[in-house]
C-alpha positions as a Markdown table, in Angstrom:
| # | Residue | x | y | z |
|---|---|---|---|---|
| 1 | Unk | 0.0 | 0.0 | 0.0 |
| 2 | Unk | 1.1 | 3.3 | -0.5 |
| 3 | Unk | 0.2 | 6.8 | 1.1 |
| 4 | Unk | 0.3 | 10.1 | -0.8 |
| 5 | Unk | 0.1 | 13.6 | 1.1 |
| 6 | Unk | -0.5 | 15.8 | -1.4 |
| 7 | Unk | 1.6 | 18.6 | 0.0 |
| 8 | Unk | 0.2 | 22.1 | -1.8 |
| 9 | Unk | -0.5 | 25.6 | -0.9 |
| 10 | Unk | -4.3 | 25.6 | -1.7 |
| 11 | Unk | -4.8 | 22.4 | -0.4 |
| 12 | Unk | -3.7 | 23.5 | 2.8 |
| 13 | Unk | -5.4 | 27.1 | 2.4 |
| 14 | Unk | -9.1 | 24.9 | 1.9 |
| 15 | Unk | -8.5 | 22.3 | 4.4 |
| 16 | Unk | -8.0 | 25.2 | 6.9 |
| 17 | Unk | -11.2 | 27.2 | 6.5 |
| 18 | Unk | -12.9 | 23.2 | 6.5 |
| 19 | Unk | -11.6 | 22.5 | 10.0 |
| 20 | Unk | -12.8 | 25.8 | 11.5 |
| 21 | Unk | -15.8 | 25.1 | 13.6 |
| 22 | Unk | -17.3 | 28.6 | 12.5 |
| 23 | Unk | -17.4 | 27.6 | 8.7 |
| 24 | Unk | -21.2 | 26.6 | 7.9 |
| 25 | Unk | -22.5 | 23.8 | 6.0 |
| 26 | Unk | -22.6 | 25.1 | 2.4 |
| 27 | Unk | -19.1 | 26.7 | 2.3 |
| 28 | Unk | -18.0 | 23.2 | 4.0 |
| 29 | Unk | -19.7 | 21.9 | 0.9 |
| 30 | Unk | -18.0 | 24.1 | -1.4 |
| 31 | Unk | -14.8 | 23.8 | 0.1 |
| 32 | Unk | -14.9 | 20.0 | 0.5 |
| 33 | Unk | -15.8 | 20.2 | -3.6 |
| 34 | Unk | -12.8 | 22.5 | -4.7 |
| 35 | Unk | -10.4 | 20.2 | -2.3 |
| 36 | Unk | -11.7 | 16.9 | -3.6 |
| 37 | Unk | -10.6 | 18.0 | -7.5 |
| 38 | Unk | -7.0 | 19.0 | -6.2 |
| 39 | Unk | -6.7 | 15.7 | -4.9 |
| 40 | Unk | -8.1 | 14.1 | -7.9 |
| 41 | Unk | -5.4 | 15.0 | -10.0 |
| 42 | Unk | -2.7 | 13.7 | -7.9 |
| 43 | Unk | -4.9 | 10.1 | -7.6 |
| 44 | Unk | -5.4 | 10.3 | -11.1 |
| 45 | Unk | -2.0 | 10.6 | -12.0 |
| 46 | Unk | -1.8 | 6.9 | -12.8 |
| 47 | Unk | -5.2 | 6.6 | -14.5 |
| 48 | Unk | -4.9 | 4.3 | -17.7 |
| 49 | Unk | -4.9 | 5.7 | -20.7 |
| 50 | Unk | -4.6 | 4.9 | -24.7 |
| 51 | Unk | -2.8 | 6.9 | -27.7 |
| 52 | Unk | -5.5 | 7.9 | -30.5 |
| 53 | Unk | -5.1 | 10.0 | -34.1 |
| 54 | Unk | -6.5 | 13.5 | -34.2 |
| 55 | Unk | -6.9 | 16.1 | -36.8 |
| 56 | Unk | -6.9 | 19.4 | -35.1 |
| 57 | Unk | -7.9 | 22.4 | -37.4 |
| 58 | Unk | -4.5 | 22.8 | -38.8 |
| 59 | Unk | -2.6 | 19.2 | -38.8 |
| 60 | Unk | -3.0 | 15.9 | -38.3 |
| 61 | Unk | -1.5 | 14.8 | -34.7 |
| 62 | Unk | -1.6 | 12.0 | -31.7 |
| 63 | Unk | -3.2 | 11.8 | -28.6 |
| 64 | Unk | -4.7 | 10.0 | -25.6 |
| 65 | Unk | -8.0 | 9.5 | -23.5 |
| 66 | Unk | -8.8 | 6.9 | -21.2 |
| 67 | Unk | -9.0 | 3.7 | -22.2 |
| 68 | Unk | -11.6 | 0.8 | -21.3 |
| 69 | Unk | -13.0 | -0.2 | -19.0 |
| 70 | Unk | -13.7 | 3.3 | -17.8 |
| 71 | Unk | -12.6 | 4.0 | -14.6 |
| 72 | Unk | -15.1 | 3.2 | -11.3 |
| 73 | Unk | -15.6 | 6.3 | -8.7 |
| 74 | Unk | -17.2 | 4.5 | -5.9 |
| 75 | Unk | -18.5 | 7.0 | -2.6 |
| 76 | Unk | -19.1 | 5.6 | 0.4 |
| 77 | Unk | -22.4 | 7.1 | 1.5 |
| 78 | Unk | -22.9 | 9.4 | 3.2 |
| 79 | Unk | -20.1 | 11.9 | 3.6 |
| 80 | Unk | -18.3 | 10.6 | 0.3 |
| 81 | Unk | -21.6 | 11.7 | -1.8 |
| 82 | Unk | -20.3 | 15.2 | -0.6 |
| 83 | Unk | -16.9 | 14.6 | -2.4 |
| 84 | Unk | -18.6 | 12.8 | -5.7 |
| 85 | Unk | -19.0 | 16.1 | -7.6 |
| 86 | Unk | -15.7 | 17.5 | -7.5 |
| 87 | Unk | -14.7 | 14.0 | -8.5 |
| 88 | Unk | -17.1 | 13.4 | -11.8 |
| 89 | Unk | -16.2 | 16.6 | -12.9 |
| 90 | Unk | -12.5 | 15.9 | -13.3 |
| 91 | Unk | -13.8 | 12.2 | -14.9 |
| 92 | Unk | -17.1 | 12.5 | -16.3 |
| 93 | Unk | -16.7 | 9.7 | -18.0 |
| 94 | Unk | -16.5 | 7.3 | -14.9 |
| 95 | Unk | -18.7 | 4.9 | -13.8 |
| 96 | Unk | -20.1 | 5.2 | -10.6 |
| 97 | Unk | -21.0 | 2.9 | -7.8 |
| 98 | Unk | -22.2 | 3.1 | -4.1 |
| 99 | Unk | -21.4 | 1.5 | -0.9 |
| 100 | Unk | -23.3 | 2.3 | 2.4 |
| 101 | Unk | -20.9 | 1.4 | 5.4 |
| 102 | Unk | -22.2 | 2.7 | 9.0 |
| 103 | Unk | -19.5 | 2.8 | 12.1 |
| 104 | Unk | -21.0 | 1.0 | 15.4 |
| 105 | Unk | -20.1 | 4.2 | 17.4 |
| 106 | Unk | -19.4 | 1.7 | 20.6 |
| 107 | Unk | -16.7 | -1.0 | 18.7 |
| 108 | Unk | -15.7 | 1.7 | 15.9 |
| 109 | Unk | -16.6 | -1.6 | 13.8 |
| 110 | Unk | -18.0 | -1.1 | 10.3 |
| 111 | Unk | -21.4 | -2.6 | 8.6 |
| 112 | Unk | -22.3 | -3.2 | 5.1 |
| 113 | Unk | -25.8 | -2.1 | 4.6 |
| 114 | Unk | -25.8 | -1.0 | 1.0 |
| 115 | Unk | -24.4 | -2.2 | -2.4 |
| 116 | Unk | -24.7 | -0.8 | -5.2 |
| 117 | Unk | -21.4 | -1.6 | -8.0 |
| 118 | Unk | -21.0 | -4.0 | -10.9 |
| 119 | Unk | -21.1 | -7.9 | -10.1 |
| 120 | Unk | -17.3 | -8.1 | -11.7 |
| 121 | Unk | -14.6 | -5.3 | -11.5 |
| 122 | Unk | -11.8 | -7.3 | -13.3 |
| 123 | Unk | -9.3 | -5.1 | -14.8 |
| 124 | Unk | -11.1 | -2.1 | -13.4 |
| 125 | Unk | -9.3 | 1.0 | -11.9 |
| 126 | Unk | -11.7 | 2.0 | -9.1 |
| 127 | Unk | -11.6 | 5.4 | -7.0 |
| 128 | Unk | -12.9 | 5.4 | -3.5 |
| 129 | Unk | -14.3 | 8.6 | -2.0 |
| 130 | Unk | -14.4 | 9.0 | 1.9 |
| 131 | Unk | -13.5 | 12.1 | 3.7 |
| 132 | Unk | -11.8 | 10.7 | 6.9 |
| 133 | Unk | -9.4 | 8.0 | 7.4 |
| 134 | Unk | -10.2 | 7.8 | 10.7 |
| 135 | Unk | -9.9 | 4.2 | 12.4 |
| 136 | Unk | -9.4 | 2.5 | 9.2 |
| 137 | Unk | -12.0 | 0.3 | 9.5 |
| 138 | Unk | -14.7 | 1.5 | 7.0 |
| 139 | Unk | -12.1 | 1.8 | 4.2 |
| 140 | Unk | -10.8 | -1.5 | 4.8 |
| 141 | Unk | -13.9 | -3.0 | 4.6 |
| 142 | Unk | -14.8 | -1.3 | 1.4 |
| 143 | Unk | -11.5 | -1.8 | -0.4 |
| 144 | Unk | -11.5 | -5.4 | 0.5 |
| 145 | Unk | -15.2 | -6.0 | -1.3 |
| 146 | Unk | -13.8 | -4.2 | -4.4 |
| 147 | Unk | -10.7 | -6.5 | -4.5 |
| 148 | Unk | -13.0 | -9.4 | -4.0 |
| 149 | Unk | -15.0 | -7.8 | -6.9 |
| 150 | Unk | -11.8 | -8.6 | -9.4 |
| 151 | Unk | -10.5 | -4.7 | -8.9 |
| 152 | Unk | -6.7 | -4.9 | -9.4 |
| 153 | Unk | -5.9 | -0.7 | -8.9 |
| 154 | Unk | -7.8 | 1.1 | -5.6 |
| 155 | Unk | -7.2 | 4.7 | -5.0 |
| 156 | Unk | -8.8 | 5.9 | -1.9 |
| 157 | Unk | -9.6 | 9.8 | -1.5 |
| 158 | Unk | -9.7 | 11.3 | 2.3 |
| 159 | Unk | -9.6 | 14.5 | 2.7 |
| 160 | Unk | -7.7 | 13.7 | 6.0 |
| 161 | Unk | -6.1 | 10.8 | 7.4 |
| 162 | Unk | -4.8 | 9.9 | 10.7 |
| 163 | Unk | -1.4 | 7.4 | 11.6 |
| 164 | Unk | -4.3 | 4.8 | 13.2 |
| 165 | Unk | -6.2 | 4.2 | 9.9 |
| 166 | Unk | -3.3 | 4.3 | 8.0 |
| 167 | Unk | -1.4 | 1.5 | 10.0 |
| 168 | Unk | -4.7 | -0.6 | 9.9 |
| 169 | Unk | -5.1 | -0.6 | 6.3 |
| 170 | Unk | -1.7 | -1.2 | 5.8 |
| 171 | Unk | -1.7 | -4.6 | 8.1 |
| 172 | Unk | -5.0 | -5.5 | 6.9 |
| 173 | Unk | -4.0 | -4.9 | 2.8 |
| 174 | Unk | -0.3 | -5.5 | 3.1 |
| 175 | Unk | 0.8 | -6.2 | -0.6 |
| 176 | Unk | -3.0 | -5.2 | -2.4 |
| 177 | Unk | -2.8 | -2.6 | -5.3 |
| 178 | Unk | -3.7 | 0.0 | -3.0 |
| 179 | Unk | -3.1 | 3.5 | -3.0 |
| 180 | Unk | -4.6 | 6.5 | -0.3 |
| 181 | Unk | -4.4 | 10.3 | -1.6 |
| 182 | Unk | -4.9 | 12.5 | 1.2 |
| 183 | Unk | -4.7 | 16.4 | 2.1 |
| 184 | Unk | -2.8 | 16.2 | 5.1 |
| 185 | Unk | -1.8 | 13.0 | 8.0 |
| 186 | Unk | -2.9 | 14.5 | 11.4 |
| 187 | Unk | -1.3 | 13.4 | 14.8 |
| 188 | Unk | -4.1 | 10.7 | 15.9 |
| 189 | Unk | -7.5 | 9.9 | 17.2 |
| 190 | Unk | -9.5 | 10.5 | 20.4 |
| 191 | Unk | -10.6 | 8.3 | 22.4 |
| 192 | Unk | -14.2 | 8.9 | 20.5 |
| 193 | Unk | -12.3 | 7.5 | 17.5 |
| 194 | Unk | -12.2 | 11.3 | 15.9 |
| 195 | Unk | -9.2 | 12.8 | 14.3 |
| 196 | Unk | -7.3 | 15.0 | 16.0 |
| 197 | Unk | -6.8 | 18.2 | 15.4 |
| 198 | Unk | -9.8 | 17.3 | 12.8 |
| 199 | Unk | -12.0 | 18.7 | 11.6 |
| 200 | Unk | -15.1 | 17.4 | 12.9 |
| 201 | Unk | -18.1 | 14.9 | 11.7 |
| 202 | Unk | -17.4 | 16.1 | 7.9 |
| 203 | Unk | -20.8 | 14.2 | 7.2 |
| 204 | Unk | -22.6 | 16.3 | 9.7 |
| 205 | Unk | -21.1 | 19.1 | 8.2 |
| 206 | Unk | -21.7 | 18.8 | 5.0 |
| 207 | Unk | -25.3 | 18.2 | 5.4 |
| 208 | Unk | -26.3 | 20.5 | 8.4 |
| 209 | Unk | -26.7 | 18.2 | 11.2 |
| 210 | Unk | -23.9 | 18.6 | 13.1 |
C-alpha cells in the first residue's frame, strides 16, 4: 500500500477554513468540492490511458483518452456523496458505484448495509471517496469488497487521514494494489475515535446536522 500527502498551498489554504468550527455547512460543501478536484489530480495521475489519431484544425496529430473499461468512482455514503462532484467533474466519464458502510459508534466496527457496483470489476481502476481515514475500518472494509470484486488498482480519497487508519489498512491490505491520496496526516485519534486536530463529523457538516 502506498500513502500520498499531497503537500500544496491551496490544499492547505481549503482544508484550513474546512476545520474551523465557525465555517457553515454550504461553504464546507463548497470547500470540500474544490479540495476533492486537487486531490483528484494527484490520484489520477496513474489513470490508464490509450494513444488515438487527431486532426486538429491545422494538422494531423496523436493523442490520448482513457481507455476501457472506464474508470469506477465509488462514494461511500454518506459523507463521500459530498466529495462525488468534485470527482465526476475531473472524470465525467466514470462509472459510478455506491457502498453504504455505517460505524457502530461503541466497537468503531463497520457494517455493510448498501451495495450498489457491478457484479465483476476485473481489470477495473476503481476510486474510493471517503473524507476521513479515521480508524481504518470503513475503508478496509470497502476496499476489500472491491478486490473481492476482481479490482486490481484502488485509490482511496480522504480529505484527512490519521497514523491509526493508516497502520490498519496497511496490516489488513499488506501487498494489495492499493493506493490512499490524502490532504494532510494529522497526529491521531480520540478516544471517541475522531481525528485530532480534525475537523469534525465532515458528514454532519456537510449536510447541516452537526
Amino acid at each position: 500500500m502506498r500513502i500520498h500527502v499531497v503537500d500544496h498551498p491551496l490544499v492547505a489554504h481549503k482544508l484550513t477554513t474546512l476545520r474551523d468550527e465557525r465555517t457553515d455547512s454550504p461553504t464546507f460543501r463548497r470547500l470540500a468540492d474544490e479540495l476533492v478536484t486537487l486531490l483528484a489530480y494527484e490520484a489520477t495521475r496513474d489513470v490508464r490511458t490509450e494513444v488515438v489519431d487527431i486532426t486538429t484544425p491545422v494538422a494531423v496529430t496523436t493523442g490520448v483518452r482513457l481507455s476501457h473499461p472506464r474508470p469506477l468512482v465509488v462514494p461511500i455514503i454518506r459523507a463521500g456523496l459530498g466529495m462525488l462532484d468534485g470527482m465526476v467533474r475531473l472524470l465525467p466519464t466514470a462509472e459510478v458505484g455506491f457502498l453504504g458502510l455505517i460505524r457502530d459508534e461503541t466497537t468503531l466496527e463497520a457494517t455493510m448495509y448498501a451495495n450498489r457496483m457491478p457484479e465483476s470489476m476485473a481489470g477495473r481502476q476503481v476510486f474510493v471517496l471517503d473524507p476521513m481515514l479515521a480508524t481504518g475500518g470503513t475503508l478496509a472494509a470497502a476496499i476489500k469488497e472491491l478486490i473481492d470484486r476482481g479490482a486490481e488498482d484502488v485509490t482511496a480519497i480522504c480529505l484527512l487521514a490519521a497514523p491509526e487508519g493508516v497502520e490498519r489498512l496497511e496490516g489488513e491490505l499488506a501487498g494489495a494494489p492499493v493506493t490512499v491520496v490524502t490532504g494532510a496526516l494529522d497526529e491521531a485519534l480520540n478516544e471517541q475515535g475522531f481525528i485530532v486536530p480534525g475537523l469534525g463529523d465532515a458528514g454532519d457538516r456537510m449536510f447541516g446536522t452537526a
